[in-house]
C-alpha positions in Angstrom: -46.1 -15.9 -14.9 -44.3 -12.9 -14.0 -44.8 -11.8 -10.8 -43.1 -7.9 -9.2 -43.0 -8.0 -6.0 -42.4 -4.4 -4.0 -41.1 -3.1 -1.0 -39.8 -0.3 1.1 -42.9 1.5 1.4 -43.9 3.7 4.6 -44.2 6.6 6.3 -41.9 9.4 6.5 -41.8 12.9 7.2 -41.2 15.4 4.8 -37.5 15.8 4.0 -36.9 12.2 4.7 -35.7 9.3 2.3 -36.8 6.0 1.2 -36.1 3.2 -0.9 -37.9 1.0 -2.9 -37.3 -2.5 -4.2 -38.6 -4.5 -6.3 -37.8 -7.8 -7.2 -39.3 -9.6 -10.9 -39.2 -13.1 -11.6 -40.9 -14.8 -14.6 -39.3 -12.8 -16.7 -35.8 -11.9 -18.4 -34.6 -9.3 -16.5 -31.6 -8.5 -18.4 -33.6 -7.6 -21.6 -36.1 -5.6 -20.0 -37.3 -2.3 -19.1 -38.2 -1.6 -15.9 -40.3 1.4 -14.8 -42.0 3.2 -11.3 -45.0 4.5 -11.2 -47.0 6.1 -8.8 -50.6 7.1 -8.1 -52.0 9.5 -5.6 -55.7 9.5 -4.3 -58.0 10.8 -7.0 -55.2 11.3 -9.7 -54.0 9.4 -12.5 -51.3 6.8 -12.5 -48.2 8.9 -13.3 -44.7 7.7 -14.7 -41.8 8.3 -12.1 -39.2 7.1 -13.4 -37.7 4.3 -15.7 -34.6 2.5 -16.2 -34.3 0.6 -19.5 -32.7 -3.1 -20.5 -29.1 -1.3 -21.4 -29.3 0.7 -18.3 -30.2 4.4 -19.7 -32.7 6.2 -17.0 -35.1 8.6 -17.1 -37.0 10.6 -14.5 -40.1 12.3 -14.2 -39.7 16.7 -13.8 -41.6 16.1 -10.5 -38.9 14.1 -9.3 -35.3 14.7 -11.1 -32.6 15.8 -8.8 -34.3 14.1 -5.8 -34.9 10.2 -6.7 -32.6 7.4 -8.0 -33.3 4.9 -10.3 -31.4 1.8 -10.4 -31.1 -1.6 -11.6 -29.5 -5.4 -10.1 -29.7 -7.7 -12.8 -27.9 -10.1 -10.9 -30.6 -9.8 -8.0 -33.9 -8.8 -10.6 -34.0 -6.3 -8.2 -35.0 -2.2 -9.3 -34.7 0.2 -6.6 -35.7 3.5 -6.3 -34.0 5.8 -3.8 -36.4 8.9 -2.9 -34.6 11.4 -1.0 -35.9 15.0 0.0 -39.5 13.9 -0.3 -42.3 16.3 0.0 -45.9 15.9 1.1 -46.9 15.4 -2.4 -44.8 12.6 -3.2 -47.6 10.8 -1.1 -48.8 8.3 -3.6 -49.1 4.1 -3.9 -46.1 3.5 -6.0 -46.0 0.8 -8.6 -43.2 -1.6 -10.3 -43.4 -2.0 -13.9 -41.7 -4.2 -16.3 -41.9 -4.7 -20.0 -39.6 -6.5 -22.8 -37.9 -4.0 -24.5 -39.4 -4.6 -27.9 -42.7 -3.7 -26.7 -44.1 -0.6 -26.2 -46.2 0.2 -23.3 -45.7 -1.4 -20.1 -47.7 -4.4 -19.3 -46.6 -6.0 -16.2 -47.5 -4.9 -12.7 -47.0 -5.0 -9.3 -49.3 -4.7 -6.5 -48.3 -1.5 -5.5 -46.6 0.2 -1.6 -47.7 2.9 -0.4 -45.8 5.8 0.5 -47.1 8.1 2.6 -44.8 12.1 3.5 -45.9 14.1 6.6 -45.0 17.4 7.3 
């Protein structure tokens, strides 16, 4: 059974940072894709970021420049450093993993939210 389990969340005020782990088990890490996502009150669930099985990343417009993907495959671990946030990077933010053969992702997390102040 695979299980994602997240942390980091909080509260911070605009122009602060956070970081996010989360740590997989029940599955491969090494040969799979792992992937944030976040959702804010009333919106859809939005891609934030993803770092795949042979470490390339990618990053959401909303958030290039300002958050970090990254990856321990020693640990199973996928961070995600969030610097410079902004009162709309308020949102419940979700891990994601997926074998790299498939296409969508299909494993979850339970989600931490993240909530910016001004």
């Amino acid at each position: 059974q695979v299980q994602l389990a997240e942390s980091g969340g909080g509260s911070v005020q605009a122009g602060g940072s956070l970081k996010l782990s989360c740590t997989a088990s029940g599955i491969i890490f090494s040969i799979s894709d792992m992937a944030w996502y976040r959702q804010a009150p009333g919106k859809q669930r939005d891609l934030v970021a993803a770092a795949t099985f042979d470490r390339k990343t990618s990053y959401a417009n909303f958030v290039k420049g300002r958050f970090t993907i990254s990856r321990d495959n020693a640990k199973n671990t996928v961070y995600l450093q969030m610097n410079s946030l902004k009162r709309e990077d308020t949102a419940v933010y979700y891990c994601a993993a997926k074998f790299a053969t498939v296409r969508e992702y299909n494993n979850w997390g339970q989600g931490t939210q993240v909530t910016v102040s001004s």
